[in-house]
N, C-alpha and C positions, 0 to 999 in steps of 0.2 A: 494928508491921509495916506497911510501903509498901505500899497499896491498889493493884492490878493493875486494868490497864483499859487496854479496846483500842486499840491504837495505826495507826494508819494507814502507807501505805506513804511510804518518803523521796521528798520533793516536794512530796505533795499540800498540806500546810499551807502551802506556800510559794505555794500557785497564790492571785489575788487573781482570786475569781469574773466569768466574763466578764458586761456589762452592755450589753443592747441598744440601739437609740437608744430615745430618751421616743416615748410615743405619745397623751401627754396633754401639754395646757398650761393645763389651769385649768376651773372653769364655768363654763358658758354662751358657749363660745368655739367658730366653727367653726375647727375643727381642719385642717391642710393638713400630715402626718406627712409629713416627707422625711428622715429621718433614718435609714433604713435599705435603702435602695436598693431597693423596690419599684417596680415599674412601677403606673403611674398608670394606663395602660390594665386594671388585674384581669386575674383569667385568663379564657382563652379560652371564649366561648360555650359550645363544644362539651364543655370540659373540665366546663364546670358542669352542664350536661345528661347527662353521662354518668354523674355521681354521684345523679340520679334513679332510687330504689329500691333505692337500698343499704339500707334503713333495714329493709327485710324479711329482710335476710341478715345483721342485723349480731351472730348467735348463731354465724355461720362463722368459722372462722382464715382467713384471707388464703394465698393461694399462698405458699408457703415461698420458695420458687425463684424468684418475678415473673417466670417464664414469659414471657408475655403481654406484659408493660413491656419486658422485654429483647430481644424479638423486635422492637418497633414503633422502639425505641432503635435495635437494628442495622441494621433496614431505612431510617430516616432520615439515617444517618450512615456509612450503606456499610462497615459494622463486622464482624466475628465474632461475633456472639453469647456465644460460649462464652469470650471475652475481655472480658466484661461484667461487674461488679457492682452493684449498687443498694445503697442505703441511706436511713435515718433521716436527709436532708439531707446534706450531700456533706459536712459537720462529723462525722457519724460514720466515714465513711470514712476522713477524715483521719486522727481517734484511732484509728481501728483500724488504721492504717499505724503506728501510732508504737507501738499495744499492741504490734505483730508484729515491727517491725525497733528498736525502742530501749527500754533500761534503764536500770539503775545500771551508770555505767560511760558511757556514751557521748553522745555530741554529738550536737542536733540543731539543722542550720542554717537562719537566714531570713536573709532581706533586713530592715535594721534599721525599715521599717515597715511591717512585713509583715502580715497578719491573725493577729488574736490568740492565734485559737485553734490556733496551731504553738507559742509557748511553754506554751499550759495543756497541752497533747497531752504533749509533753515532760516534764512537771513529773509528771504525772499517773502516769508510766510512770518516775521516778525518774530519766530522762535528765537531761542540762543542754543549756537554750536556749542557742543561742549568735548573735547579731546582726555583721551586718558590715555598714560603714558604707554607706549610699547614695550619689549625686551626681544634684545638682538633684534629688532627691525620683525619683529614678530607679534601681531597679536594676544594682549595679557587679559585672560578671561579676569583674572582677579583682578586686574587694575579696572577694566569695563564694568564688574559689577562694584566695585569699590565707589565707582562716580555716578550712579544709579540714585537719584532724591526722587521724591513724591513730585516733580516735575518734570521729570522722564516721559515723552511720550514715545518714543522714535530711538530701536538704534539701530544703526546702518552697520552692516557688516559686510566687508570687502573679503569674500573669500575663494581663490586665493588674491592675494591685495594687491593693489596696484599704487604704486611704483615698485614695492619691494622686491614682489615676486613670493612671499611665504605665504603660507599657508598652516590652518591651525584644521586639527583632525576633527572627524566627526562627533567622535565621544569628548571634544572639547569643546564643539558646537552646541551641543546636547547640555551639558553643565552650564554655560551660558545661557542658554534658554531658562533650562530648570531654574537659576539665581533672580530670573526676571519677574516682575509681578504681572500678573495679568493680561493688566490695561497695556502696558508697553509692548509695540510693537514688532519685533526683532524681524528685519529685511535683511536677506542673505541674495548679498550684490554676488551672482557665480556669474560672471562677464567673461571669465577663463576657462569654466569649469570644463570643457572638450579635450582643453588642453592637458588635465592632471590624470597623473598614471601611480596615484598611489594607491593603497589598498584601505589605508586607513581616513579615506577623502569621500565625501557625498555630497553632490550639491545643496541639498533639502529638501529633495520629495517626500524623503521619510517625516520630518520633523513639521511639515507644512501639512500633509493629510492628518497628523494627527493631534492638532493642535488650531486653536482660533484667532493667534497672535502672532504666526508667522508666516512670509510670504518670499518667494525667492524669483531674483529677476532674473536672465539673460539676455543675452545680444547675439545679431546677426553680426552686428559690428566684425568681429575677432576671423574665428577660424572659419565662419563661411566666406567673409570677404565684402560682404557690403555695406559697408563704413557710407558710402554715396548713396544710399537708399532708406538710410535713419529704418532701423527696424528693431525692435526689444519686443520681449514677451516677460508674461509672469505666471506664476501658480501662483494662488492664494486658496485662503476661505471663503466660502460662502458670500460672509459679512464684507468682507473685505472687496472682494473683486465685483461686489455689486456697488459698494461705492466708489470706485474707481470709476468705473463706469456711468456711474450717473453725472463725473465730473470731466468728464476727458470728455474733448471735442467730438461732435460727430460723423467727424472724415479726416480722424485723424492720423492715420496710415496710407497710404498714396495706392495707388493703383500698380505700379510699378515693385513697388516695394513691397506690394501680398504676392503675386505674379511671381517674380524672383526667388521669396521667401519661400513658395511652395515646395519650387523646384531645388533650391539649394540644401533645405532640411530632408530632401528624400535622399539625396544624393550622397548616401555616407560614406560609397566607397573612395570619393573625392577629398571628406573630412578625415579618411585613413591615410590618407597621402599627405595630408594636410602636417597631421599626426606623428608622421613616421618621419619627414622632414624635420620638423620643431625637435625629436628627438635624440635624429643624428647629430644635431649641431649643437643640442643643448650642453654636453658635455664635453665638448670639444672646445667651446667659448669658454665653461670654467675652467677650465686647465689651463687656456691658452691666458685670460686674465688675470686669473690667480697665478701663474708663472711671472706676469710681469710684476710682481708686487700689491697690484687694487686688491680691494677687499669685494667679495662679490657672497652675497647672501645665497645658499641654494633658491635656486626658484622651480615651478613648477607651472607658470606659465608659459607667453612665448618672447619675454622678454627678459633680461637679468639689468642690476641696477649695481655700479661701478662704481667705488670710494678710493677718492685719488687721496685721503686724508696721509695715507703711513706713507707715499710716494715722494713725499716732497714738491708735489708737483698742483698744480690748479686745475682745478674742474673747468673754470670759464674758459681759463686758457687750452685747455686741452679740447673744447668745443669748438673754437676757435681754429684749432688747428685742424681740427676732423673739416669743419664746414670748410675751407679752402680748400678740401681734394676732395668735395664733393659729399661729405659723408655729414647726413643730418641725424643726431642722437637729440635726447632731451635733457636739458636741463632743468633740475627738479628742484632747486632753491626754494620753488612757491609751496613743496610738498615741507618744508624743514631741511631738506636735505642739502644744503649749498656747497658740500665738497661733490656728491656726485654727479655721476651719470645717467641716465635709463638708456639702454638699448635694446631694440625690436629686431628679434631675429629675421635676417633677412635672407636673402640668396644666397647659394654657392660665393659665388665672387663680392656679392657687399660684404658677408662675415670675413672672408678671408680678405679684404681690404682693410675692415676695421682694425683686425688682429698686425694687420702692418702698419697701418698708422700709427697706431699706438703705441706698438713698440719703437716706431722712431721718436715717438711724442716723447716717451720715457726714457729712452737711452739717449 
């Protein structure tokens, strides 16, 4: 008789667990982690002071509802309140978009290097990922609604994307929507969005108030700094962020992580520093990489992504050579990408480390 034993749902063995960048390179090395788009400035003063004296409450549940967080959220961003949702880092949001609107049976779409966590979302919920092609490492509205079938539920949009660093403009955002039917749900991942200083960039406030089909996520993650307290939020509709809500846990934001959250989101002349940082160096990095031969895509987050292809030279290897003097970049193989790089812009002395290892890496 065939031994019986539980079986999981269709997908999930298909999913190939996601893996963050390294945050180690060996001992007795100081370490300069740029491999996962943290701000080099930590989080804000005030965020860290606010979490003094949690430690006598920590027998309490946390506000169900973050109350509190979603109030200081709407007031920073001239939002509704009651069009709000928080979560476990703007990663759970995601999934719980995919738990809510996709199954067996239907499609959900990315940009083909889009972040990862839209094909596990999918996989996990028995959907099928489905990728359409890029140009220049840039988001192709035409190729996205070109791969659109009557099993479209879901498309995820990374903007600006991550690993590449591009970013596609509002009235491109806008034409994308407009090409979508209905039912499909267009999520606009702005996980960067603090970081962009173009004129022709929006996150989706505009397109998310006036519309019932799309919903825009971000993160504490990035430019406030607390990547160690898993924090995301969302705007949606109505429809939408009530079901959300009827499926996300009931304490599923921490205590810690609303507390911090409050104080980090008020705090924007911290996120102008933040700002003004990521901008001095952003251009400095492409000239300094672009002089060595890499090909490096304009970015507009706070990271650029490095093709050793025209170098003559190898991406693993030249990881390799960064991680022995200390310097952790990512390697993005698992994005399509297996000539380059990603790096997170870091401090004063981490960038100007990279720019010299590199160039001994090259010469």
């Amino acid at each position: 008789m065939t031994a019986l034993i539980p079986t999981p749902k269709s997908g999930i063995l298909e999913i190939t667990p996601y893996v963050g960048g390294k945050s180690k390179a060996g001992d007795n090395k100081k370490v300069a982690k740029l491999s996962s788009n943290e701000t080099p400035l930590g989080a804000s003063p005030k965020a860290q002071d606010a979490l003094n004296g949690l430690g006598a409450e920590l027998q309490l549940y946390p506000d169900g509802g973050f109350s509190a967080l979603i109030e200081a959220i709407a007031d920073v961003h001239d939002l509704p309140a009651t069009n709000l949702i928080c979560g476990n880092g703007s990663d759970e949001i995601l999934s719980l978009i995919a738990n809510a609107y996709a199954g067996p049976g239907d499609e959900v779409l990315y940009s083909q290097h889009g972040f990862l966590v839209y094909e596990l979302a999918a996989l996990a919920n028995g959907a099928t990922p489905v990728q359409a092609p890029e140009k220049d490492l840039t988001t192709d509205v035409d190729a996205l609604l070109a791969a659109v079938t009557d099993k479209t539920k879901i498309l995820f949009l990374a903007n600006p994307n991550n690993p590449t660093g591009t970013y596609i403009s509002t009235d491109e955002v806008k034409r994308l929507h407009a090409g979508l039917p209905g039912n499909v749900l267009l999520v606009l991942d702005a996980a960067y969005a603090e970081y962009v200083a173009r004129e022709d960039y929006e996150a989706g406030v505009e397109l998310v108030r006036e519309n019932d089909n799309v919903i825009m996520t971000r993160t504490f993650s990035k430019i406030y700094g607390l990547a160690a307290l898993r924090l995301g939020w969302a705007y949606g509709p109505d429809a939408v962020i009530d079901v959300l809500h009827r499926i996300r846990g009931p304490f599923n934001v921490n205590a810690a992580a609303q507390i911090a959250g409050i104080a980090a989101v008020k705090d924007q002349a911290f996120i102008d520093e933040a700002r003004a940082h990521n901008a001095k160096w952003m251009p400095i990095l492409l000239q300094s990489l672009r002089g060595m031969g890499l090909k490096v895509p304009e970015s507009v987050g706070n990271f650029l992504l490095m093709d050793f292809a025209e170098t003559g030279k190898d991406a693993v290897e030249a990881d390799k050579f960064l991680m022995e003097r200390g310097l952790i970049l990512r390697n993005v193989a698992s994005y399509g990408l297996p000539t380059c790089l990603r790096m997170s812009i870091g401090t004063d002395e981490d960038n100007r480390n990279v720019i010299d290892a590199l160039r001994e890496f090259l010469e």
